[in-house]
C-alpha positions as CSV (number, residue, x, y, z in Angstrom):
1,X,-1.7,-13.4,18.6
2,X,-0.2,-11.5,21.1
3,X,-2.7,-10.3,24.3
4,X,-3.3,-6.8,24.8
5,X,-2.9,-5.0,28.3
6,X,-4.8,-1.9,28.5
7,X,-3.4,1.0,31.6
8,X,-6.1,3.2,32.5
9,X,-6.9,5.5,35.5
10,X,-7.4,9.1,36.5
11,X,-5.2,11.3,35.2
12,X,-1.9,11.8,36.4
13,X,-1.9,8.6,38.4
14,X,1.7,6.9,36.9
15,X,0.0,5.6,33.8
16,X,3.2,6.7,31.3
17,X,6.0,6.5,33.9
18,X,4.5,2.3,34.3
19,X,4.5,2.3,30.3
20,X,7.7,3.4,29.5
21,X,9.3,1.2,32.1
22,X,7.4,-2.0,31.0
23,X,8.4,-1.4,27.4
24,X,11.8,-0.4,28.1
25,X,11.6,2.8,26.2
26,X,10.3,7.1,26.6
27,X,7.7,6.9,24.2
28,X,4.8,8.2,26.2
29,X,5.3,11.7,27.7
30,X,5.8,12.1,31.3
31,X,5.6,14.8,33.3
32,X,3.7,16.0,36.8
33,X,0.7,17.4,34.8
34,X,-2.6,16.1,34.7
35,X,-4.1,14.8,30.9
36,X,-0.9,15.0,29.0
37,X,-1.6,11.7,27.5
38,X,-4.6,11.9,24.9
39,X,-4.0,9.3,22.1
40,X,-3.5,5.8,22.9
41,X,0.4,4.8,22.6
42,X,1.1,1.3,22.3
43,X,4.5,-1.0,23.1
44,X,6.0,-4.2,23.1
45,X,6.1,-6.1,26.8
46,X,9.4,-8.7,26.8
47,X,9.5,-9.6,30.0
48,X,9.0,-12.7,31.9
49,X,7.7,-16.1,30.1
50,X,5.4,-14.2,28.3
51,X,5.6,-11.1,25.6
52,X,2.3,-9.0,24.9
53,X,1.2,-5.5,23.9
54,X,0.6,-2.7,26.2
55,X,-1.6,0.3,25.4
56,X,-0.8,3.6,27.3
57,X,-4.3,6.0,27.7
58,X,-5.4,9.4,28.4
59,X,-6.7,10.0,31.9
60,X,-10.3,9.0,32.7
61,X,-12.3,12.4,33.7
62,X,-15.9,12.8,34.7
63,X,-16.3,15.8,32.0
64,X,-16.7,14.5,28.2
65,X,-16.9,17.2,26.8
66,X,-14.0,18.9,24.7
67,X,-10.8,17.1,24.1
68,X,-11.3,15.2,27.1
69,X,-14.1,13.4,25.1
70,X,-11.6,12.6,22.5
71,X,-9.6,10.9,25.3
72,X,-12.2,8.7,26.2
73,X,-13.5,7.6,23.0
74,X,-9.1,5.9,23.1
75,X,-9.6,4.8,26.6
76,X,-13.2,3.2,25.1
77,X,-11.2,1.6,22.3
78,X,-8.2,0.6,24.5
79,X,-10.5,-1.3,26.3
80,X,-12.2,-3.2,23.5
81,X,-9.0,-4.4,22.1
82,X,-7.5,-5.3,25.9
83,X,-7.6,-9.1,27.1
84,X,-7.0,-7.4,30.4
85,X,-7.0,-4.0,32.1
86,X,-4.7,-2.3,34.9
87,X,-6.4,-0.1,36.8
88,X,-4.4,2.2,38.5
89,X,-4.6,4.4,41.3
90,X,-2.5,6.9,43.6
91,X,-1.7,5.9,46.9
92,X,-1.1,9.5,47.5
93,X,-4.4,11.0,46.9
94,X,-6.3,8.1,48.6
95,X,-9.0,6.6,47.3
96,X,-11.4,9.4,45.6
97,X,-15.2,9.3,44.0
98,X,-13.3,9.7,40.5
99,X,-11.8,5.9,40.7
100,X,-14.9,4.2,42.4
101,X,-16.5,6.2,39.1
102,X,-14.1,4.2,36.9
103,X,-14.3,1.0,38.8
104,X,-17.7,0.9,38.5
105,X,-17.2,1.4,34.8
106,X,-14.8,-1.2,34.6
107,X,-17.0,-3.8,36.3
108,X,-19.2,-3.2,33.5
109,X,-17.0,-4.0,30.4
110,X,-17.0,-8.2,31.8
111,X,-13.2,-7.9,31.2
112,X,-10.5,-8.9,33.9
113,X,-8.9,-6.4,35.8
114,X,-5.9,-5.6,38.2
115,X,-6.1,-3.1,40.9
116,X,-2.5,-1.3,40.6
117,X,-1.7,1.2,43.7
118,X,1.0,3.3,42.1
119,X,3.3,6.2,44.2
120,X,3.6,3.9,47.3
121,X,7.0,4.9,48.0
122,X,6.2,7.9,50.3
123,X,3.2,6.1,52.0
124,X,2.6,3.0,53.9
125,X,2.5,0.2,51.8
126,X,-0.1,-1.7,54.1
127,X,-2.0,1.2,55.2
128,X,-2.4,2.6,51.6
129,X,-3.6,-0.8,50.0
130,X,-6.2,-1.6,52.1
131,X,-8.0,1.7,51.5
132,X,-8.3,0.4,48.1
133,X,-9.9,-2.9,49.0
134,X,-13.7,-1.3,49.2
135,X,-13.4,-0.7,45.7
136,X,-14.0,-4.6,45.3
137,X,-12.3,-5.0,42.0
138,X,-9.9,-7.7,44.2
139,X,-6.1,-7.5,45.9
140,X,-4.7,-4.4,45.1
141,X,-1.3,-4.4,43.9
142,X,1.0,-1.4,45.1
143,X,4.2,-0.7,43.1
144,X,5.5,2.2,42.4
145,X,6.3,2.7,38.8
146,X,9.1,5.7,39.0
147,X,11.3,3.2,41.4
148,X,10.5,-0.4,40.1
149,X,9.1,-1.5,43.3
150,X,6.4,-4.2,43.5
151,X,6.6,-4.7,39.3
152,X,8.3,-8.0,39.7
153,X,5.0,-8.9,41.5
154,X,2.7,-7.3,39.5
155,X,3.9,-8.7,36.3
156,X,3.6,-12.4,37.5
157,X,0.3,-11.8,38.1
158,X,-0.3,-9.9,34.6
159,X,0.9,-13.1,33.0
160,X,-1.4,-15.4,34.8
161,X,-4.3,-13.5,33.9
162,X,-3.3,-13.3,30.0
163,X,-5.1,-15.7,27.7
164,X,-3.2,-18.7,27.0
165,X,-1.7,-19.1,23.3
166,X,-3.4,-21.6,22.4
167,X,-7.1,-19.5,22.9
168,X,-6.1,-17.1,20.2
169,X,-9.1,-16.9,17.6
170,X,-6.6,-16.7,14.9
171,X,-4.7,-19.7,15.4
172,X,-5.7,-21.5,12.8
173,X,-4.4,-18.7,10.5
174,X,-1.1,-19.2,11.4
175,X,-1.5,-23.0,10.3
176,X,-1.6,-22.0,6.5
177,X,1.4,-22.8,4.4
178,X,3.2,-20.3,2.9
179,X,5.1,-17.3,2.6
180,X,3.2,-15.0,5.2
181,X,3.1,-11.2,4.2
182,X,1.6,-7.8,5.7
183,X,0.8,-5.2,4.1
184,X,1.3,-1.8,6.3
185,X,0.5,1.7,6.0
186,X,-1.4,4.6,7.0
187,X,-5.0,5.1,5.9
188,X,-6.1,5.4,2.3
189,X,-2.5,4.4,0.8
190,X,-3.7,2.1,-1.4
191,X,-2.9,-1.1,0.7
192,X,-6.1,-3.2,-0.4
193,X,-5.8,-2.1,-3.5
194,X,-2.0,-4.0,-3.6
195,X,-3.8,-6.6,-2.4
196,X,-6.2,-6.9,-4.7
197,X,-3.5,-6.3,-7.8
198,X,-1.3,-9.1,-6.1
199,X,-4.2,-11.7,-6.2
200,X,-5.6,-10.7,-9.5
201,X,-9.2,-10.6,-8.2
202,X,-11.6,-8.1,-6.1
203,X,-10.6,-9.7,-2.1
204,X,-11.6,-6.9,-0.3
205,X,-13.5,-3.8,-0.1
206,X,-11.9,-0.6,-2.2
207,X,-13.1,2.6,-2.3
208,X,-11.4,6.4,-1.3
209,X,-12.2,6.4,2.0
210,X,-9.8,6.4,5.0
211,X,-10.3,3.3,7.4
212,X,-12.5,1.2,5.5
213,X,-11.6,-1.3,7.7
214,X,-9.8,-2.2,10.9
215,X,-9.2,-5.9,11.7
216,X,-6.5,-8.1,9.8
217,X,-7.5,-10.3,7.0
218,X,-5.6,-13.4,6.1
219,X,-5.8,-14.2,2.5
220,X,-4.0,-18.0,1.3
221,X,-3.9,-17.4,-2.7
222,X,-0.6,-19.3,-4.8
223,X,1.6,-18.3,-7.0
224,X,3.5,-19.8,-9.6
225,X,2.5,-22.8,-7.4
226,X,4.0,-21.5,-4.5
227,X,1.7,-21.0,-1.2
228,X,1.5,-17.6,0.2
229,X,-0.6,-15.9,3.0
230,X,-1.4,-11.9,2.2
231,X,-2.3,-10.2,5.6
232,X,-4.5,-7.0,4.9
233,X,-4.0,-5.0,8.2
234,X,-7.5,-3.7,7.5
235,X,-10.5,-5.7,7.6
236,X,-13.9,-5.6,5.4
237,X,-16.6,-3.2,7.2
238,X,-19.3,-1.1,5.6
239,X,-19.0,2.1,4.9
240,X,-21.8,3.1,7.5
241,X,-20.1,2.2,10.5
242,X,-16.9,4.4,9.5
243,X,-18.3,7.1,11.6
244,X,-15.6,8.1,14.1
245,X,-11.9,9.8,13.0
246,X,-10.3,7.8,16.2
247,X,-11.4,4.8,14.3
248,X,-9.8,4.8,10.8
249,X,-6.8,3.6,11.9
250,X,-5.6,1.0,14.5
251,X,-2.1,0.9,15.2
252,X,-2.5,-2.2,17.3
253,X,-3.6,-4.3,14.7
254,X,-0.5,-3.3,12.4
255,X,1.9,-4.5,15.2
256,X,-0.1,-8.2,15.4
257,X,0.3,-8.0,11.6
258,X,3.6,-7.3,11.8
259,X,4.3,-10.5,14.0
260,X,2.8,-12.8,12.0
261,X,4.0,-11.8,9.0
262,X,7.8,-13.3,7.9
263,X,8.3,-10.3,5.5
264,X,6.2,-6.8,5.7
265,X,5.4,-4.3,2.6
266,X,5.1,-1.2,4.0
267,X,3.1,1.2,1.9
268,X,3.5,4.6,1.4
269,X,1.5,7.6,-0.5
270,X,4.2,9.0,-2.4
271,X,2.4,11.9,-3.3
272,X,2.0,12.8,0.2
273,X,5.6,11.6,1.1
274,X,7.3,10.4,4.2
275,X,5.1,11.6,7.3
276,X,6.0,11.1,10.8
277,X,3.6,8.8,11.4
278,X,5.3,6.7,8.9
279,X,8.4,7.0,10.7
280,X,7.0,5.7,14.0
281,X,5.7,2.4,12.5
282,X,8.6,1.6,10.6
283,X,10.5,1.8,13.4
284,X,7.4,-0.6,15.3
285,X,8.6,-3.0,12.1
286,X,12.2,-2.8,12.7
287,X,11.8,-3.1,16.2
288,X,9.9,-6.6,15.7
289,X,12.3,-7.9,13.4
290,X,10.9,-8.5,10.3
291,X,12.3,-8.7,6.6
292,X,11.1,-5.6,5.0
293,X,10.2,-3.5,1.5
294,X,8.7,-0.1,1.6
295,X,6.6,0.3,-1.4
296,X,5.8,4.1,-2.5
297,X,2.6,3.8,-4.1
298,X,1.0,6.4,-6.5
299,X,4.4,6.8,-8.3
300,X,3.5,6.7,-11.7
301,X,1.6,10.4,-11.6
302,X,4.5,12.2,-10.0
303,X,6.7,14.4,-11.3
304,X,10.4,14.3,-12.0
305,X,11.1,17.1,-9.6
306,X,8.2,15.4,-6.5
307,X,10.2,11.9,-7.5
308,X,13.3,13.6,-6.5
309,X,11.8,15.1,-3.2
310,X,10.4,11.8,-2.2
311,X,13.8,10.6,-2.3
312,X,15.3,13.0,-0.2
313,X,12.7,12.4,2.3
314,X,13.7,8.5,2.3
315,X,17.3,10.2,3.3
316,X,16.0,12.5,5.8
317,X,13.4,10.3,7.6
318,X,14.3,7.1,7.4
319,X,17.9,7.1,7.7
320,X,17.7,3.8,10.2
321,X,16.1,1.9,7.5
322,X,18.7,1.5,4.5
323,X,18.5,-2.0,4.6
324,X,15.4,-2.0,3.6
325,X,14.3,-2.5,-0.5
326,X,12.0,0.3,-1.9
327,X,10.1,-0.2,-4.6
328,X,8.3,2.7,-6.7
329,X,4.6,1.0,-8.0
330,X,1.2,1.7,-8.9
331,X,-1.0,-0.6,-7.3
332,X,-3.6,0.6,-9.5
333,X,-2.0,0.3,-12.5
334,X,0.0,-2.7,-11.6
335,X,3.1,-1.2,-12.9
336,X,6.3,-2.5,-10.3
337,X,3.8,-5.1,-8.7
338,X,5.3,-8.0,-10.4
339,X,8.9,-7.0,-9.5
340,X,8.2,-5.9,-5.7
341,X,6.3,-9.5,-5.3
342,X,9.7,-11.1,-7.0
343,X,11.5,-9.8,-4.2
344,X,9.8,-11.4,-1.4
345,X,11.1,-14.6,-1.8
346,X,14.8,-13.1,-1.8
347,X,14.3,-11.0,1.5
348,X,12.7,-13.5,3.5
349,X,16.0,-15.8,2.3
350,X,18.2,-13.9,3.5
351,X,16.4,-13.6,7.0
352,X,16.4,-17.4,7.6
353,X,20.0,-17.9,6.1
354,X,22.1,-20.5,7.9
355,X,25.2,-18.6,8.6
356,X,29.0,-20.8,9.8
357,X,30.3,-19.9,12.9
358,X,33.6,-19.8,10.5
359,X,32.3,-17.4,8.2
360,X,31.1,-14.9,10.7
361,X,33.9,-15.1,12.9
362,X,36.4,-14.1,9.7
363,X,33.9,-11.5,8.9
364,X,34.7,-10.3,12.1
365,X,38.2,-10.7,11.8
366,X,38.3,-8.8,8.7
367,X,36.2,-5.8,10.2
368,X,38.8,-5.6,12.7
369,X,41.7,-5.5,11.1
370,X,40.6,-2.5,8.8
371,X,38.8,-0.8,12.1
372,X,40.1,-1.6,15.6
373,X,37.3,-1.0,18.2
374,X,38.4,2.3,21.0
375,X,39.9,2.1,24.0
376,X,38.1,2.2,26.9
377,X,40.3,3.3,30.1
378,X,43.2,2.7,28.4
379,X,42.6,-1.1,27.4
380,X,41.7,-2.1,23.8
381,X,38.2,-3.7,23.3
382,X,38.3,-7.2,22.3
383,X,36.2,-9.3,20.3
384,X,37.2,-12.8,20.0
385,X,34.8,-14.7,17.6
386,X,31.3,-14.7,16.3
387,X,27.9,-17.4,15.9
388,X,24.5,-16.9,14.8
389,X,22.2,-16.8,17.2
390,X,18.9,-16.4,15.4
391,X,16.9,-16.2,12.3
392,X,14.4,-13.8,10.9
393,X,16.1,-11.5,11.7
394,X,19.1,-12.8,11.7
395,X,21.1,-12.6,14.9
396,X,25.1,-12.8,15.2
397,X,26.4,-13.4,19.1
398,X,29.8,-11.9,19.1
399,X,32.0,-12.8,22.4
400,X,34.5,-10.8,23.9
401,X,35.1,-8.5,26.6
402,X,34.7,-5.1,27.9
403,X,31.1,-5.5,25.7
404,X,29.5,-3.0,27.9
405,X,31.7,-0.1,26.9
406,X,31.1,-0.6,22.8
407,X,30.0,2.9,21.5
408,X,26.9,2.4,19.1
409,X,29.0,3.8,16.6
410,X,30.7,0.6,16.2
411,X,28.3,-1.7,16.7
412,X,26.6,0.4,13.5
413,X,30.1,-0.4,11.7
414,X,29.5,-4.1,12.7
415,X,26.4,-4.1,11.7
416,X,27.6,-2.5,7.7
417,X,29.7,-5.1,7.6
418,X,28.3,-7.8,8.6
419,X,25.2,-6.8,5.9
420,X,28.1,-6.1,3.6
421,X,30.2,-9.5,3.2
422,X,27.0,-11.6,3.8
423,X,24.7,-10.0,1.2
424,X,21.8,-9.4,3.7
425,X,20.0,-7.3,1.6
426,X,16.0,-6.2,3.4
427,X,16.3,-7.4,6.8
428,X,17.5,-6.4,10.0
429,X,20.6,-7.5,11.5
430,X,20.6,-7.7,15.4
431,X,24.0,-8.0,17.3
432,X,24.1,-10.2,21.1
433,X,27.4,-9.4,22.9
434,X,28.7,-11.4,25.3
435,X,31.4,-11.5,28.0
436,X,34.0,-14.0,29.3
437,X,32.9,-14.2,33.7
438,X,36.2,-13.9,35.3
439,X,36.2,-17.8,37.5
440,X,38.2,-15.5,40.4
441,X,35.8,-12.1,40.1
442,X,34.0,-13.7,43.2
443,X,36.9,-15.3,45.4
444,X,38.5,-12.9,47.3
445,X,40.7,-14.7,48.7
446,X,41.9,-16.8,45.6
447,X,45.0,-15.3,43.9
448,X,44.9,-15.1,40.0
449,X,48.0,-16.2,38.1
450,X,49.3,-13.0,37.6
451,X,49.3,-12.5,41.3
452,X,50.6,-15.6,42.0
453,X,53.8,-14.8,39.8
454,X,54.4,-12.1,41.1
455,X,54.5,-13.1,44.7
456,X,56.9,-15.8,44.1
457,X,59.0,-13.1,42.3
458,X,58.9,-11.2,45.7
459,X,59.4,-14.2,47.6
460,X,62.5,-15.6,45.8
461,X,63.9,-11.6,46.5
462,X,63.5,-11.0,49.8
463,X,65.0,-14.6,50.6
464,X,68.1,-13.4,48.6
């Protein structure tokens, strides 16, 4: 299982600005304005040796009353699920009574921490760190997370401090043959219910409340006597300890889900439709990787006319995702079950395919014949031959050069076709490009065969 890193801090101190850099993406808000963040907003980390989840939180404050208490019940459940906190702090404001207030709640938790000095660039570096030593929570680290300096740093020590692989509780779930397959979805869908239809037999707990349960569950059953491995995102708990509405749902564990899983069935209330929230995870799922069917549940008591909206919704939404297979069920009925569970076996086939260099590079070939890529500054684009570079999802390198200046439109074209001629029906297709070095691009003094020519040409004319 992938570690968790939790950011946390005062408001306002760089918290979003570090996230959004670490994860390579502008998912969390930023602006110069104190508590904008409330909810926690998680990422993916791939950097370095070592990849791991990142959770973004609202600003610690001393009042707790309000919505600022709703900001510190997520900074109280970032911090359960972290394997290590980053405490930050502005360099600017100095050190204050709010963050020894917050280091002295930190201490308390037993859980490793980092010292981060953020917004050093318009202060001493030296000077502004050791302030920050009296807080005895160890070396502070100053970066500053709007410029990239000091990250480099920082994230070498991030990844000594992570749990090694090997300590992950659930290791031994990952050991079990078979097929592994998460079920996803928002609260209250119906996911335990699939569950329980797929394996014929009352697993887990059932019953119309939202966020019954909150860690995964790994389930071995077989099939036709084939192995599989079900993964319930949401864990057995009893109904009295569902207490809190921050609680029902953990995004965090639907992403660990997700990367243990080989194929995902996302499931979706179709009488409440597509919601934005079931945008954002799908794209978390095609974002990992992962072969995937979304399953709209509850389709059996819909109308002709809410059918027909549900599928304009698919359109609307989740135009990035028409790879993927949908299926129309009734987990608890059972009608489409049997046909959605057939399909696993052929998505998660076509993301482990063995694919010829041969094959893809005429795919290529044929794609460019009907559709020559642009030019760029007058020169045509040129791609020269393609390999797979991956599986699940599959990846196809493509070499050529001028990659850099390939419009996504294109690469979407690639994409179709490659999907097209290969049959790659329910999983993602990632594309690598890669470029020829130029063996003279760092000798200045070295001619290149063109020049050469030419200055023989010149040579042979002025001796005339």
């Amino acid at each position: 299982m992938l570690p968790v890193v939790a950011l946390v801090g005062r408001p306002n101190v760089g918290k979003s600005t570090l996230f959004n850099y670490l994860t390579r993406t502008r998912d969390a808000l930023v602006a110069d304005y104190p508590g904008l963040t409330r909810d926690r907003q998680y990422g993916r980390v791939r950097r370095g040796l070592r990849d791991y989840f990142v959770v973004d939180t609202g600003g610690i404050v001393d009042s707790e009353t309000g919505i600022d208490e709703q900001a510190m019940r997520q900074v109280a459940i970032a911090l359960d699920e972290a394997d290590l906190v980053l405490f930050m702090v502005d360099a600017r404001d100095g050190l204050n009574i709010g963050d020894e207030a917050i280091a002295e709640r930190l201490r308390r938790i037993g859980k490793p921490v980092l010292l981060v000095v953020n917004k050093i660039d318009r202060v001493d570096m030296a000077v502004a760190a050791a302030e920050f030593f009296a807080m005895g929570l160890g070396e502070p680290h100053p970066v500053s997370a709007s410029h990239a300096a000091g990250i480099d740093d920082l994230l070498d020590e991030v990844e000594a401090r992570l749990p090694r692989p090997d300590t992950a509780p659930d290791a031994a779930a990952d050991q079990e043959p078979g097929l592994r397959i998460a079920v996803i979805g928002r609260p209250n869908v119906g996911k335990s219910t699939l569950v329980n239809r797929i394996l014929g037999e009352e697993r887990v707990v059932v019953f119309d409340q939202p966020g019954t349960t909150r860690d995964s569950v790994f389930i071995p059953f077989t099939r036709n006597d084939e192995p599989y491995v079900l993964i319930d995102t949401a864990g057995i708990r009893r109904r009295a300890r569902i207490s809190e509405t921050i609680e029902k749902f953990s995004v965090l564990k639907a992403m660990q889900a997700m990367e243990k899983a080989q194929v995902v069935i996302y499931l979706i209330d179709a009488r409440e439709g597509v919601t934005d929230q079931d945008a954002s995870l799908l794209g978390m799922v095609l974002d990992i990787g992962r072969a995937l069917i979304i399953a709209f549940n509850k389709w059996d008591g819909l109308t002709a006319d809410h059918r027909d909206q549900v599928r304009r919704q698919i359109d609307i939404k989740l135009p990035f995702l028409d790879f993927a297979r949908k299926h129309y069920i009734s987990a608890l009925h059972g009608s489409g079950v049997g046909t959605l569970f057939d399909a696993l076996g052929d998505i998660h086939a076509a993301s482990v395919r063995d694919l010829s260099t041969s094959h893809l590079t005429r795919i290529l070939e044929d794609a460019l014949s009907a559709h020559q890529p642009p030019l760029v500054r007058g020169r045509r684009i040129k791609l020269k031959y393609a390999h797979q570079g991956g599986q699940n999802p599959p990846v196809i390198v493509i070499h050529g050069n001028q990659i850099d200046d390939i419009p996504g439109s294109y690469k979407r074209y690639l994409v179709n076709s490659f999907r097209s001629a290969l049959e790659l029906e329910g999983t993602p297709i990632r594309l690598e490009f890669r470029g020829g070095t130029n063996p003279y691009a760092e000798k200045r003094n070295v001619l290149t065969p063109r020049q050469i020519k030419k200055k023989r040409r010149l040579m042979k004319h002025v001796k005339r």
